[in-house]
N, C-alpha and C positions, 0 to 999 in steps of 0.2 A: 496636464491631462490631454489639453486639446495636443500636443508634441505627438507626444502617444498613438492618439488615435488617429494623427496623420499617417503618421509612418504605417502604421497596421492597413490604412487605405491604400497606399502607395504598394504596400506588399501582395496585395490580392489583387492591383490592378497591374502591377508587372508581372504578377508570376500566371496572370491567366494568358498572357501575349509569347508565352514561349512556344516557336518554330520549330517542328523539325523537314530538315532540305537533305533532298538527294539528290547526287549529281546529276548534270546533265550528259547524254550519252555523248561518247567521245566522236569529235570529226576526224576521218582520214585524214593522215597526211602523208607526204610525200617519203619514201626511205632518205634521208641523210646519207650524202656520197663522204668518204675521207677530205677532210680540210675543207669544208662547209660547216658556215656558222650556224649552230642550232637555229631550227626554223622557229616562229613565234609560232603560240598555238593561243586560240583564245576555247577551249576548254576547262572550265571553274575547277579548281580543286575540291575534292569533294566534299561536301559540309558535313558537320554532324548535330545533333541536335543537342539543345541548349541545356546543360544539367540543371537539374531542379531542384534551388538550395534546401539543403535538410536542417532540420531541428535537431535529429537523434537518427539511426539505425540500431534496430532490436534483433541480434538474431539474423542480419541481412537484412531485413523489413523494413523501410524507409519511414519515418515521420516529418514530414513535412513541415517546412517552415511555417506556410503556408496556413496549414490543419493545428499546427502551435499557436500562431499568432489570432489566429481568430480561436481556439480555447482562451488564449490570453485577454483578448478586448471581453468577451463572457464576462469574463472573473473581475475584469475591471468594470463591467457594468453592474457585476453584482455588489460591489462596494460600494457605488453610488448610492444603491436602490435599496443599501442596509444602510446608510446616513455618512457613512466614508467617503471621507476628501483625498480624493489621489496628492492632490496639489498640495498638501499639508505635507510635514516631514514625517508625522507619522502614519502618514499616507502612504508617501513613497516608499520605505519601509516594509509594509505589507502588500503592497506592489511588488514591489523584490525578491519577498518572500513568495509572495502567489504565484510571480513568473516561476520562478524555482518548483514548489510544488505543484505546478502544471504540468511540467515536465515530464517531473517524477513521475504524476495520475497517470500520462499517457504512456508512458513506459511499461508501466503497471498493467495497462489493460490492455496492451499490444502484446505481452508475455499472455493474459490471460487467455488473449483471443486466437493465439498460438498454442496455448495447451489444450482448449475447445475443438480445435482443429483435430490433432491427434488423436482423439480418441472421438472423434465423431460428435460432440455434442453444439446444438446449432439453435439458433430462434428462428421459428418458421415467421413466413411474413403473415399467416393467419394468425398465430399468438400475438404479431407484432403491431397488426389492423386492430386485433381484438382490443389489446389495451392501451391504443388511442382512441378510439370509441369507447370505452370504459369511462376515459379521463374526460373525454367532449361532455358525455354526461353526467360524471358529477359536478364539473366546474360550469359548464353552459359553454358554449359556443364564442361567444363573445369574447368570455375572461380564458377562453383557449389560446384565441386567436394573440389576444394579448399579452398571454403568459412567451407565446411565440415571438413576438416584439421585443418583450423586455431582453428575451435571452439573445438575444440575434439569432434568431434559429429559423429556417425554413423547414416547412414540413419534412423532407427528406433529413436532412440534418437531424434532425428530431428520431424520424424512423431508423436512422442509422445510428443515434446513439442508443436508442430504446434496445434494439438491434445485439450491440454492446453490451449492452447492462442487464437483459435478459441472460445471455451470456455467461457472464459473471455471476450473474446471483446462479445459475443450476452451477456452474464447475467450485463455487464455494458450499454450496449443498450438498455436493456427494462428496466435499475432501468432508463436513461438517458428519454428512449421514457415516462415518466413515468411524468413526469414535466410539466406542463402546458402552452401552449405557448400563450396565453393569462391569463392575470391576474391584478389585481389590480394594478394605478401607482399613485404614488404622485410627482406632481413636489417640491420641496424644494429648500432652502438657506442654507448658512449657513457662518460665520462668526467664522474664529478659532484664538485663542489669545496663549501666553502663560502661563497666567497668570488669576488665578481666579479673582483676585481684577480686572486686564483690562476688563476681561468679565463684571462685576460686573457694572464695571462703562458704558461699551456700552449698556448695559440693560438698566439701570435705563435711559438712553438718547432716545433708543427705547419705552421707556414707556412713556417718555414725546412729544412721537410726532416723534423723527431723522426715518430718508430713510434708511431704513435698507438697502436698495443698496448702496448708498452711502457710509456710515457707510464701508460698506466691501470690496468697495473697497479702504477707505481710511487706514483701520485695519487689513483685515483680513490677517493670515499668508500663507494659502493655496494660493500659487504661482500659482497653477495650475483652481481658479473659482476664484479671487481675481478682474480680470478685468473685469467680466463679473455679477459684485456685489454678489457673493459669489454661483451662482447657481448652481445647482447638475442638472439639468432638470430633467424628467420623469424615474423617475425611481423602480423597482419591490420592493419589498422582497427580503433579499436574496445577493444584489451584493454591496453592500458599504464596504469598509473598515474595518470601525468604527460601529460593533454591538450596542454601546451606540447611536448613532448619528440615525442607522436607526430606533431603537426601540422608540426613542421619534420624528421623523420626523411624523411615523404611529400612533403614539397617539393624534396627532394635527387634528383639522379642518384647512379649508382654512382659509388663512390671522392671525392664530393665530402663536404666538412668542413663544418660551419654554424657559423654567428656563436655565441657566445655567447649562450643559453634558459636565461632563468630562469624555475622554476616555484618549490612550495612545498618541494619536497623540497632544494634550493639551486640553483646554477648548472652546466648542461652543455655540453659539446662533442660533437657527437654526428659520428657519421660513416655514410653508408651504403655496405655492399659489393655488395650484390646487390638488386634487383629482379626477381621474378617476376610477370607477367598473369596466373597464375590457378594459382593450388596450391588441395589439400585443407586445410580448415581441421581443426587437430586435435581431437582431442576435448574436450578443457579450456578450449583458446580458444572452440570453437564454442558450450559450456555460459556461457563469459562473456557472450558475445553476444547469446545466445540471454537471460541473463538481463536484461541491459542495455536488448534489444528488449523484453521486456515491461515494466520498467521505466517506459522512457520512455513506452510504450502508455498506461500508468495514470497519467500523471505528464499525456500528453496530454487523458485523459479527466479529468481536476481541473480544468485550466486554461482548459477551454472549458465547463465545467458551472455550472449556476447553482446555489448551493450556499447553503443559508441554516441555521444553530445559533440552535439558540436553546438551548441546552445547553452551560455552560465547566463546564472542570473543576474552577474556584474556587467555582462556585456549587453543582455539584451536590455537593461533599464537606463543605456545610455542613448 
């Protein structure tokens, strides 16, 4: 640990000592005649200034070694202060892994504070006063000042990541407010086996006539709709599980039975009873959805970003 937090001290007191030098103006010299030895000139070549190692580039956008390593000494002080021993092997371990997902967070919020950019959306520094005076007053002054200690954080640090996170939480509110809170439901069944051939064989019995309620509660393995003859009730787009099970529930009409879907959970017979064009999405489903949309939002902002590390987590835990 104490290695650690040398090295993290050593990196913020060399990287705040970087120069940058401009040449000095040039002295006349004399024209060189033919067969004359080049004259000395004491004119410095001209400097440039010192690059500033990075962590990551997002998009062009620099993350600093600098701005990584002290996220990183945080996260190791938050281990401390949760009863984690760095110096332990399965310490170091979740060190490893924290470097790594420090990373990634800052990658994360560097794309987010990139697509806040674009379309205008910003934290004033009155929202940003407002809710550190908020916090002074619920917590007291004291255990403020303290909470600022424990994190390594100075006030501006503070207001610049508050800054950030403000940020973040409106650009996941409007991917969130973005979702529709009415939308198409289907109530469905469904009936899980472990075995293709069991499925196989309750099909062919639904095809001669069997209760598919019955049936599932006499077969099915889902513990959790098994007594209730295998029912999912109404439910959206979007919130099941098993992507195989909801893509063939939505290709069914009422009362119609599907082939045999296997997904990872094992093999289903699914059936639907109702379709609805547009119900209230409830409140649980619409908090899935709602999480899934920004999900994917940030999963779309990765995949279309130019993203370059120059930071792993094998190298920086050496």
């Amino acid at each position: 640990m104490k290695k650690a937090l040398r090295r993290i001290w050593l990196m913020w007191v060399g990287l705040t000592l970087l120069v940058a030098c401009t040449a000095a103006p040039p002295t006349p010299t004399p024209t060189p005649r033919p067969g004359d030895d080049p004259l000395p000139t004491d004119t410095p070549a001209p400097a440039t200034a010192t690059p500033v190692p990075l962590a990551a580039l997002v998009n062009g956008e620099p993350i600093t070694l600098d701005e990584y390593e002290r996220q990183v000494s945080r996260y190791e002080a938050s281990m401390a202060l949760s009863g984690q021993d760095p110096d332990t092997a399965e310490g170091q371990a979740e060190l490893l892994q924290g470097r790594e997902w420090v990373l990634n967070f800052m990658i994360e919020q560097r794309l987010i504070e990139q697509a806040a950019r674009d379309i205008g959306v910003s934290a004033s520094d009155a929202e940003v006063d407002a809710a550190i005076a908020s916090m002074r007053e619920d917590i007291g002054e004291e255990a403020f000042q303290q909470w600022l200690t424990n994190e390594q954080m100075t006030l501006d640090d503070m207001r610049e990541q508050l800054r950030n996170d403000m940020m973040a939480t409106k650009m996941a509110n409007q991917v969130a407010e973005a979702v529709p809170t009415v939308t198409e439901h289907i109530h469905a069944r469904h009936i899980l086996v472990r075995t293709e051939e069991e499925a196989r064989q309750i099909l062919g019995r639904l095809q001669a006539g069997a209760d598919f309620v019955a049936l599932a509660q006499s077969y099915s393995q889902d513990s959790s709709t098994a007594s209730v003859g295998g029912s999912l009730d109404y439910f959206p787009r979007g919130v099941l599980t098993s992507q195989e099970v909801e893509d063939a529930a939505f290709a069914l009409a009422p009362g119609q039975v599907s082939d045999v879907v296997r997904s990872t959970l094992g093999y289903h017979i699914i059936q639907v009873v109702d379709r609805v064009p547009e119900m209230e999405v409830e409140a649980e489903n619409l908090r899935l959805l709602r999480d899934k949309a920004v999900r994917e939002w940030l999963e779309n902002l990765r995949d279309n970003a130019q993203i370059e590390r120059f930071v792993f987590a094998a190298d920086a835990a050496e």
